[in-house]
N, C-alpha and C positions, 0 to 999 in steps of 0.2 A: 617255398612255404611248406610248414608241415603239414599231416593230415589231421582231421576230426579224430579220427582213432587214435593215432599219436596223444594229439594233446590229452584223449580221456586216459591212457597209459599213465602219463607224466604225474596229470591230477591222483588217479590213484596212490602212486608209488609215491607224489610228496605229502601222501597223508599217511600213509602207511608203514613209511620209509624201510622197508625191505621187499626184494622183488619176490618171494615166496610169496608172503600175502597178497600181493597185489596183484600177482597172476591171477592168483584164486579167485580174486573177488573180478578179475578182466575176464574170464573163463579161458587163458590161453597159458601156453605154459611157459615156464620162465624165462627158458631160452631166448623164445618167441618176445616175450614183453621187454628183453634186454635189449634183442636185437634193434626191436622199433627206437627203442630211446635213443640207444646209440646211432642209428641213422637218424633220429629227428637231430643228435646234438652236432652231427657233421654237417647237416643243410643249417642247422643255425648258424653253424659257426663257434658256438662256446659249450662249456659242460654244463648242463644244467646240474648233475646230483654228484657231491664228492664221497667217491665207493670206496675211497678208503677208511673212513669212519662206518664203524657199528653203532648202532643203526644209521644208515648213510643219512647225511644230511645234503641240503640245497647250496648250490653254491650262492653267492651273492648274483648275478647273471639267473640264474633260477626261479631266486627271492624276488626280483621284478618282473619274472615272466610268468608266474602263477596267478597272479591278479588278471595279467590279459587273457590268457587260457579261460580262467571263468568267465570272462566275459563274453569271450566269441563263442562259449558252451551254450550258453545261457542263451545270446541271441540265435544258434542256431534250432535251439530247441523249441524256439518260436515255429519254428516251419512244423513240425509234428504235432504242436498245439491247434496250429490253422487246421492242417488236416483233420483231428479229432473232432476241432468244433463244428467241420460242416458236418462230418456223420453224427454229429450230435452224440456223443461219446465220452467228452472231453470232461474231467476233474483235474481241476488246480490241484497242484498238489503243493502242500504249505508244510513247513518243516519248523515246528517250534522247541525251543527247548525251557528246563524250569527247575527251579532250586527242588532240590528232594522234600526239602519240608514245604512245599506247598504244592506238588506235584501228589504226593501222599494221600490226598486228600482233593484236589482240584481236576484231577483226570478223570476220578469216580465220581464225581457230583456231574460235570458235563458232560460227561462222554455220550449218553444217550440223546443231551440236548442235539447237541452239535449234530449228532446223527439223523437224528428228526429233520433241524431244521437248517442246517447247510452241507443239504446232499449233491451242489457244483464242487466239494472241495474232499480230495485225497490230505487227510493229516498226517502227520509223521511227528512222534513225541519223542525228545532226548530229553532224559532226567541228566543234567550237569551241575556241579560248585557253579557259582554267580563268576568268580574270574572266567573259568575257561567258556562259561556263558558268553561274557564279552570278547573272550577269544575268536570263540566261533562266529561272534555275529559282524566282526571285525573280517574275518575271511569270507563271508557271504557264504560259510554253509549254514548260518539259521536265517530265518525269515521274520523271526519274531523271539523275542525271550522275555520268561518272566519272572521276575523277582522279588525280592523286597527294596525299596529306595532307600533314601533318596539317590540317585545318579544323574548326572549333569555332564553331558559332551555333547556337542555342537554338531558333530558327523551323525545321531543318532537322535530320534523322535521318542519320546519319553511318556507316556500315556498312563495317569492314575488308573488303578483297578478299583482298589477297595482297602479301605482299612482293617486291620484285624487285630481283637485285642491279645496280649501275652498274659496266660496263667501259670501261675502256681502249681506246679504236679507236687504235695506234699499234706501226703497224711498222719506227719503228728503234728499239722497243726489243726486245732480243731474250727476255730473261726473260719466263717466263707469267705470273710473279707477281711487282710491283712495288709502289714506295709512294709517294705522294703526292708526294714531295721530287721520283722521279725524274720526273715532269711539268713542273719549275719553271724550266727553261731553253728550254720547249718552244713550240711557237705556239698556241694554243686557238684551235679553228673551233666557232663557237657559233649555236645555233640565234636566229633572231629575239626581239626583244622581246615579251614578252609569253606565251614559252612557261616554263614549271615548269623545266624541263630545264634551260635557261640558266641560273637563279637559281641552279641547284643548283651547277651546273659552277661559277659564279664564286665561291661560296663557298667549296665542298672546294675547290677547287685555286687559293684566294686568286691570281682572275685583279683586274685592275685593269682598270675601266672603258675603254673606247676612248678615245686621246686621238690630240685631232685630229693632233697631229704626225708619231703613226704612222704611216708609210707602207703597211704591211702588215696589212691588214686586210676582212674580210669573214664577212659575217652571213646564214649559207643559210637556207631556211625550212623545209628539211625532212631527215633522218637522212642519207636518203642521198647528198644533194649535198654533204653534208659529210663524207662517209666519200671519198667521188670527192677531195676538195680535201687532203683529210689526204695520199691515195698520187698526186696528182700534184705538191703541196707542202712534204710533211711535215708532224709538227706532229700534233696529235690531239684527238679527239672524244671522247664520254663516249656509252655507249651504253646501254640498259635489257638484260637476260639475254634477255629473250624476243624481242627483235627480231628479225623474219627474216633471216637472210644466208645468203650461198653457203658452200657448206665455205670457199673459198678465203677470206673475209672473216674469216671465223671465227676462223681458225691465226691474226689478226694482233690477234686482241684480247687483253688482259690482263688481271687480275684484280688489281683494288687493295688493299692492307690496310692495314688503319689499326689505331689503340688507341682501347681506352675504358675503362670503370670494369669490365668482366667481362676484359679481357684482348684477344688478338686479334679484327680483325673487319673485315666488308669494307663500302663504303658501298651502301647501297639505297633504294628509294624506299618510301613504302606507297600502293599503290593503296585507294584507298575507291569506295565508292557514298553518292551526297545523294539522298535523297527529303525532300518535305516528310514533318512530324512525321503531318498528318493525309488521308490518300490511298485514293479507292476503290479504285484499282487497289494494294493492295498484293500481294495474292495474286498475282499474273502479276509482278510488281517479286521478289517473292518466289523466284520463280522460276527468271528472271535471277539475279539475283543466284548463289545455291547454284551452277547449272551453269559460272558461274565461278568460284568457289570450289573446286570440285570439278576444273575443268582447272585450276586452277593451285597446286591444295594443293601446301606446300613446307617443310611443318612441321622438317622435319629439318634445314633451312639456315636457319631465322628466326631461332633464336635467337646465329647470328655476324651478324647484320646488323645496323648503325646506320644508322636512317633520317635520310635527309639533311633539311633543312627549303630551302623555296622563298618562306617568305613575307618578302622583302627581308632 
C-alpha cells in the first residue's frame, strides 16, 4: 500500500501535470517527488503518469486511481478535523467557486456577511467559466458552485439563488425602457467564449456569430472593458441588475421588455448553487447558501422575469 504523502505527491502532480510545479507546491524537491511516485508506481504495480507526453498526462490506470486517492485524503483528514474540534479550533473549510460575472459583484456584497455571521467556516473562493466550474466539481475539488441556470444532472443538487434582471448598457438610446428590436441595428460587445453571459447575449438579441469579414469587432474578457468600448464606440453590452457601477454608469442603462405566455416581462438570468447530492459539509454549504438568498431575496420582481437559457 502506498503512503498518505505518496498519494498527496500523485494528487498534486495530476493537477499540475509537471513535477517542477508540483514539487513547489509539495515543498520537496523534484528529484525527491519523482522518486516517491515512482516508488508508489512500483508497489502498485502500474504507471500512474505517462512522462513521455508534455505536459505529462495520466495514464488510464491513473484516471481510476485519482478518484480513490481523494477519497481516502478526504477521509483521512477527518482525524485532524477531530483533533481541532476538541481544542475548539476547528473551521470548515469550504471551497467554492463562481462565474466571473457574478463573482464581480457577489463576493463584495457578502463577504462581510459571511464574516459576521459564519465564523465555524474557513472559505476559499475560485472565480472559474461555468464548464470548468462543472469540471471541478465533478473532481470534488469544489464544494459548492455558482452560476447561472438552468442545469439538470442527477449526480449533483441544484439549489435556486435569486433571479437577476439583464440591462441594457447603451447610451444612445435615450428611453429607460426599450425592446429587443431597438438593439438590432446596434454593435454587440460581448464578453469572451466560454462565459454564460455571451450565450445569453447572442440568443436574445439574435447576434450572429463573428464573421471574419467583419472589420469591427472585439471580445473583452470582463464587464467593464466592455462598458468603457460601448461609450468610447457606441453599440452596447448586456449587463446583470446587480453589478456594481457608478451613479453615472447607471443613468445609461436600460431596461428591456419582452413578451411571453403571462404577458409583459423583462429578461433574467437564474442564479443556482451545485453541490454534490452527497456532502459532509452541507450544514456550513447550508449556510452560504440562505445568507444569499436572504441579500438577494427579490420575490416581488420574479414573477415579470423570463429566464434566458445559456446552454448553446
Amino acid at each position: 500500500m502506498i503512503s498518505i504523502q505518496q498519494m498527496q505527491y500523485i494528487l498534486v502532480l495530476s493537477e499540475q501535470k509537471q513535477f517542477q510545479r508540483a514539487s513547489e507546491l509539495c515543498f520537496v524537491t523534484q528529484p525527491t517527488l519523482s522518486m516517491q511516485v515512482k516508488k508508489a508506481e512500483e508497489d502498485l504495480g502500474y504507471p500512474i503518469f505517462e512522462r513521455s507526453k508534455n505536459p505529462i498526462e495520466m495514464t488510464s490506470y491513473g484516471m481510476k486511481l485519482i478518484p480513490l486517492i481523494r477519497d481516502i485524503l478526504n477521509e483521512t483528514g477527518k482525524i485532524e478535523v477531530l483533533s481541532k474540534k476538541f481544542k475548539g479550533i476547528y473551521k470548515e473549510q469550504v471551497t467554492i467557486g463562481i462565474i466571473p460575472t457574478i463573482a464581480s459583484y457577489l463576493v463584495a456584497d457578502m463577504f462581510s456577511i459571511w464574516q459576521e455571521k459564519l465564523k465555524g467556516i474557513q472559505l476559499i473562493i475560485l472565480e472559474q467559466k461555468t464548464e470548468e466550474l462543472l469540471v471541478s466539481l465533478e473532481r470534488k475539488e469544489l464544494d459548492m458552485a455558482i452560476l447561472a441556470g438552468p442545469y439538470n444532472e442527477s449526480k449533483m443538487r441544484t439549489i435556486p439563488l435569486f433571479k437577476e434582471e439583464i440591462l441594457a448598457f447603451c447610451p444612445s438610446l435615450k428611453n429607460k425602457t426599450i425592446v429587443s428590436n431597438d438593439l438590432l441595428d446596434l454593435h454587440p460587445w460581448l464578453l469572451s467564449k466560454g462565459n454564460c453571459l455571451r450565450t445569453q447575449m447572442i440568443q436574445f438579441c439574435e447576434i450572429k456569430e463573428h464573421n471574419e469579414t467583419d472589420s469591427w469587432n472585439y471580445e473583452g474578457g470582463n464587464i467593464e472593458l466592455l462598458m468603457k468600448m460601448v461609450e468610447l464606440n457606441g453599440g452596447y453590452t448586456l449587463i446583470p441588475k446587480n453589478y456594481h457601477l457608478t451613479e453615472q454608469q447607471r443613468k445609461q442603462l436600460r431596461s428591456i421588455k419582452t413578451r411571453d405566455e403571462s404577458g409583459e416581462a423583462v429578461p433574467a438570468r437564474e442564479i443556482i448553487a451545485i453541490t454534490p447530492n452527497r456532502t459532509l459539509k452541507w450544514n456550513s454549504l447550508d449556510s452560504l447558501i440562505r445568507e444569499i438568498q436572504m441579500n438577494y431575496n427579490n420575490d416581488k420582481e420574479d414573477s415579470k422575469m423570463t429566464v434566458l437559457n445559456w446552454n448553446g
